[in-house]
C-alpha positions as CSV (number, residue, x, y, z in Angstrom):
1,X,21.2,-94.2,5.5
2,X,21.7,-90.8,4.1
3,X,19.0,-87.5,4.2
4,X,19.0,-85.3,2.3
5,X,17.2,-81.9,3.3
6,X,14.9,-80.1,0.6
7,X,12.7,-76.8,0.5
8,X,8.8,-77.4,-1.5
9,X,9.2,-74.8,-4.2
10,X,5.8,-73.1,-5.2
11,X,6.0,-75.0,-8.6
12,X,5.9,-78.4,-7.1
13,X,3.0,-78.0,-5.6
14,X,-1.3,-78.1,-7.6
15,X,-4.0,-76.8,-7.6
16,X,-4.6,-77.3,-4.1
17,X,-1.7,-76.3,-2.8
18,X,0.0,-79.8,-1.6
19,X,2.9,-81.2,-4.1
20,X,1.9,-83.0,-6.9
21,X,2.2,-87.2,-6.2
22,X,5.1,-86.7,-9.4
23,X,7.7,-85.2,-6.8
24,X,8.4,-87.8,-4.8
25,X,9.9,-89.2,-7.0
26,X,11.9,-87.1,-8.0
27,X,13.1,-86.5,-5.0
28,X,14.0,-90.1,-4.7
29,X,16.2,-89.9,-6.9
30,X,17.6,-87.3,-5.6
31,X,18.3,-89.1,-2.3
32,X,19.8,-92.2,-4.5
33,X,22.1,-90.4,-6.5
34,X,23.2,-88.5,-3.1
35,X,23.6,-91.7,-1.7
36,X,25.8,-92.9,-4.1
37,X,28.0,-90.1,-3.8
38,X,28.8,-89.7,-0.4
39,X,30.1,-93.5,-0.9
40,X,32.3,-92.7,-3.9
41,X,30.0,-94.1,-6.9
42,X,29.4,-91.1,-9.1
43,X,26.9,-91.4,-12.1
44,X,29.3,-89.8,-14.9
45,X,31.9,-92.5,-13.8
46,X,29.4,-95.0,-14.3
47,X,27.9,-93.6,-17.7
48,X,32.0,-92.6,-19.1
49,X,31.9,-96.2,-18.8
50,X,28.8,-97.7,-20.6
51,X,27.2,-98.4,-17.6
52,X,23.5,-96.7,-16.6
53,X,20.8,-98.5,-14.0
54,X,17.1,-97.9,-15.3
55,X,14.3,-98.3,-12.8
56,X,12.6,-101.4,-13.4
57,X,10.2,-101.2,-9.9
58,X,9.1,-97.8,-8.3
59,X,6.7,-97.8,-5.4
60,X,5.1,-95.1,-3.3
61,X,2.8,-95.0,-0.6
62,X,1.5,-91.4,0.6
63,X,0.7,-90.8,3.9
64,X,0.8,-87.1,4.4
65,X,0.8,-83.7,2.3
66,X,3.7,-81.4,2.2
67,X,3.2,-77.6,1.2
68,X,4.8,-74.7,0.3
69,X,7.7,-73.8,1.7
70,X,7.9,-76.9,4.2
71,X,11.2,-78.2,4.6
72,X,11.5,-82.0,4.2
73,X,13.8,-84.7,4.9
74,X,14.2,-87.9,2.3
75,X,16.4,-90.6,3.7
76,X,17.3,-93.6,1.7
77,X,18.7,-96.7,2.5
78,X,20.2,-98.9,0.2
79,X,18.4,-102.2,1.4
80,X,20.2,-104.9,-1.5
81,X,22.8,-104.5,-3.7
82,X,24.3,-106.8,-6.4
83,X,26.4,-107.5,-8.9
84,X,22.7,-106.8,-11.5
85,X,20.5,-104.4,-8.8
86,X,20.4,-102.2,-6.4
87,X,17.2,-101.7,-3.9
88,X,16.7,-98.3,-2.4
89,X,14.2,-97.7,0.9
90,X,12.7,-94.0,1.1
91,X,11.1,-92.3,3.8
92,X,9.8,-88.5,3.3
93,X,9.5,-86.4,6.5
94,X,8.2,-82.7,7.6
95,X,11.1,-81.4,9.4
96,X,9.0,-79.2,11.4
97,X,7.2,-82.1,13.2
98,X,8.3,-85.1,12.2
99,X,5.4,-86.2,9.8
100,X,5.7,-89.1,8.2
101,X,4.9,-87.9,4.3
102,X,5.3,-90.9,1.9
103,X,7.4,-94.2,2.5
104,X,9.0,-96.1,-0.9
105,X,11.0,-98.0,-3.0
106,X,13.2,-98.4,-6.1
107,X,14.9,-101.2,-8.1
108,X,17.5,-100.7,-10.4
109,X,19.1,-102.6,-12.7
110,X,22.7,-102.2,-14.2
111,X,22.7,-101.8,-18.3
112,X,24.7,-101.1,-20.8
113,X,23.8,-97.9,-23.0
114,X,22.2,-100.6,-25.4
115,X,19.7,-101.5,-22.8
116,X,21.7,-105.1,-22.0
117,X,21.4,-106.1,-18.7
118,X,25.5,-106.0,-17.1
119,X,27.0,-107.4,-14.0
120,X,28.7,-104.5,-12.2
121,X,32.4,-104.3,-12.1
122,X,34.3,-104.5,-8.8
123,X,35.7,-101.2,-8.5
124,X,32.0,-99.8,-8.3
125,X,30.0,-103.0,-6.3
126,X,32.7,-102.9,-3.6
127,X,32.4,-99.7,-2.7
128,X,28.6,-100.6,-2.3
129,X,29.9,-103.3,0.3
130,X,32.3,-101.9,1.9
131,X,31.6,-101.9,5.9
132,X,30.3,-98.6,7.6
């Protein structure tokens, strides 16, 4: 699991002054891509070599609002990987207190820049099993 720590900026949030359902998202991502990086699998390696991972599932379940200025925590866990997908958990948290904001999910699947569907090479999926 990695977390990643965030500040709500004033333009994430609407109308009535909670973020916008759109930014979770976003901020899962975020938390993937951070993921990936801290074990050594960086995006422009993966794109320099034809390879890109489109979301084919998203999922989000909202339990609690952030605000302005709140500082919040996104943890992801990588919960399957193979050689065709990868499977990320997300939890969203209120640092202050703990609050359970939004719990979700991602697949990926690996491509090529022509939208075929690739089996990972090695040098990237082992570094996705490699023992903690």
């Amino acid at each position: 699991m990695i977390t990643v720590r965030e500040k709500v900026r004033f333009v994430e949030t609407d109308m009535m002054g909670v973020v916008h359902h759109s930014n979770y998202f976003r901020w899962f991502e975020m938390a993937r891509v951070e993921y990936l990086r801290q074990i050594g699998v960086l995006l422009t390696d993966m794109m320099a070599d034809n390879i890109v991972f489109p979301i084919t599932e998203v999922d989000c379940k909202y339990r609690s609002s952030a605000k302005f200025d709140d500082y919040i925590l996104i943890e992801a866990v990588l919960a399957e990987a193979t050689k065709v997908k990868l499977v990320f958990t997300y939890r969203v948290l209120k640092e202050a207190d703990g609050t359970l904001l939004a719990t979700g999910s991602t697949q990926n699947v690996f491509t090529n820049n022509q939208g075929k569907i690739i089996r990972l090479p090695d040098k990237y999926f082992n570094k996705l099993h490699k023992p903690s």
